[in-house]
BALOBA-1460 file (C-alpha; in Angstrom, 3 decimals):
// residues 61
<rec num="1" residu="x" x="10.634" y="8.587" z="0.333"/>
<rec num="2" residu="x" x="9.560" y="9.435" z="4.073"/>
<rec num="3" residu="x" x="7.090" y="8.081" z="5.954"/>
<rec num="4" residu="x" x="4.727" y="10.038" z="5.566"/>
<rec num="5" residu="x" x="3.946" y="8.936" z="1.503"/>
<rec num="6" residu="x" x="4.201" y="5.526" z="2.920"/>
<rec num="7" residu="x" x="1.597" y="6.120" z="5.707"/>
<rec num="8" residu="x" x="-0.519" y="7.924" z="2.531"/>
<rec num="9" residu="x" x="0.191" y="5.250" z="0.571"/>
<rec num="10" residu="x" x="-1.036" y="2.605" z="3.213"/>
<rec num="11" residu="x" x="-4.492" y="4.713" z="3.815"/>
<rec num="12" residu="x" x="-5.291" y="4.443" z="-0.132"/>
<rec num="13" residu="x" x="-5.057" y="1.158" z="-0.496"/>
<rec num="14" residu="x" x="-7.087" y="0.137" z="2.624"/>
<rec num="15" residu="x" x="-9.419" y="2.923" z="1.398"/>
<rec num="16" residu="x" x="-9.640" y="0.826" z="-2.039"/>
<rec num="17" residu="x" x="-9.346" y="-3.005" z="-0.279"/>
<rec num="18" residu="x" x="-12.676" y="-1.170" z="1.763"/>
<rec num="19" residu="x" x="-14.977" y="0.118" z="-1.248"/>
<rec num="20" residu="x" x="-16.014" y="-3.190" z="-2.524"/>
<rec num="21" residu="x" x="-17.654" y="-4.551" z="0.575"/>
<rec num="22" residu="x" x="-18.919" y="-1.493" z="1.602"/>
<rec num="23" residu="x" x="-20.582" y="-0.716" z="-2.074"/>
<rec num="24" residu="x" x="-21.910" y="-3.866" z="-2.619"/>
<rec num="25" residu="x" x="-20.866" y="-6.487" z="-0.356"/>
<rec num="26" residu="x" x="-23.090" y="-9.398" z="-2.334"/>
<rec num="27" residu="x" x="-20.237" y="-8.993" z="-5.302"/>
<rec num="28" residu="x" x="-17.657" y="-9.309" z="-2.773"/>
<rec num="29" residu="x" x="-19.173" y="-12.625" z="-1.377"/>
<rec num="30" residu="x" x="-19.061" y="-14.114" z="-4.825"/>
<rec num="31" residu="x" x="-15.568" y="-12.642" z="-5.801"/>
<rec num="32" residu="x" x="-14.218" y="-14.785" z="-2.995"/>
<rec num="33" residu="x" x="-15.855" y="-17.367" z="-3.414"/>
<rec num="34" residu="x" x="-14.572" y="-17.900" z="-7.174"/>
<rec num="35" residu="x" x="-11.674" y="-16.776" z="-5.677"/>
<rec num="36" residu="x" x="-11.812" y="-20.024" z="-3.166"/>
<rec num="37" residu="x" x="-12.303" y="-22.132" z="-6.330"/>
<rec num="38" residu="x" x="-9.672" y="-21.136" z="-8.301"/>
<rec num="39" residu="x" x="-6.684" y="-23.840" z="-7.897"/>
<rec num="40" residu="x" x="-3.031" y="-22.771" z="-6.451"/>
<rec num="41" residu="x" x="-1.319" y="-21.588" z="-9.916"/>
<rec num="42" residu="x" x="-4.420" y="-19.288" z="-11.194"/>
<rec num="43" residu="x" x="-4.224" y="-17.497" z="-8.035"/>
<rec num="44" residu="x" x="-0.248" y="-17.448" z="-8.555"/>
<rec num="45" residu="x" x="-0.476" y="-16.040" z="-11.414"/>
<rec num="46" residu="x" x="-3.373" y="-13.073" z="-10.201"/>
<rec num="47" residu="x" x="-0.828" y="-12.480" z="-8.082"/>
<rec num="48" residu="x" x="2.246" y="-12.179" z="-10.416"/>
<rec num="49" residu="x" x="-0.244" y="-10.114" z="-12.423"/>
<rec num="50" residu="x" x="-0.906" y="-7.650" z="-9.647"/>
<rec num="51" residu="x" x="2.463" y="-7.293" z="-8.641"/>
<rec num="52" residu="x" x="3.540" y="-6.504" z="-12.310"/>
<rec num="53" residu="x" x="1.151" y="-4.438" z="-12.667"/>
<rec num="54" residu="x" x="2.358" y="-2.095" z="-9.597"/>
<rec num="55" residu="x" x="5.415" y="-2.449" z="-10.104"/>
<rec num="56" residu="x" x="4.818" y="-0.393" z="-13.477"/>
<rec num="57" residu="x" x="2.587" y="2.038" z="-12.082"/>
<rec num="58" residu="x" x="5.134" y="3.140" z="-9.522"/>
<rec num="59" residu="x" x="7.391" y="3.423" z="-12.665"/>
<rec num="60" residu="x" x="4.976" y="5.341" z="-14.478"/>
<rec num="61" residu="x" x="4.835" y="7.737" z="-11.476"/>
């Protein structure tokens, strides 16, 4: 893998981390802000989640 698909890779997700709170940024207010009241190990385990869950896409691919 060269940099290039990295650099690629790096523009889509800040492309996707961008969408929400330019769409609609009154769900993105409230999204963080359950997000804020979640405690430690619920946001652990979003986090496991999301890494699981890439971690099979880029096996899928």
């Amino acid at each position: 893998m060269n940099g290039d698909k990295w650099l690629a890779a790096l523009a889509l997700l800040l492309i996707m981390e961008g969408l929400l709170p330019f769409l609609n940024p009154d769900a993105w207010r409230q999204l963080f802000s359950k997000l804020l009241a979640m405690s430690d190990g619920q946001l652990r385990f979003l986090g496991l989640a999301s890494l699981l869950c890439g971690g099979l896409l880029l096996l899928l691919l």
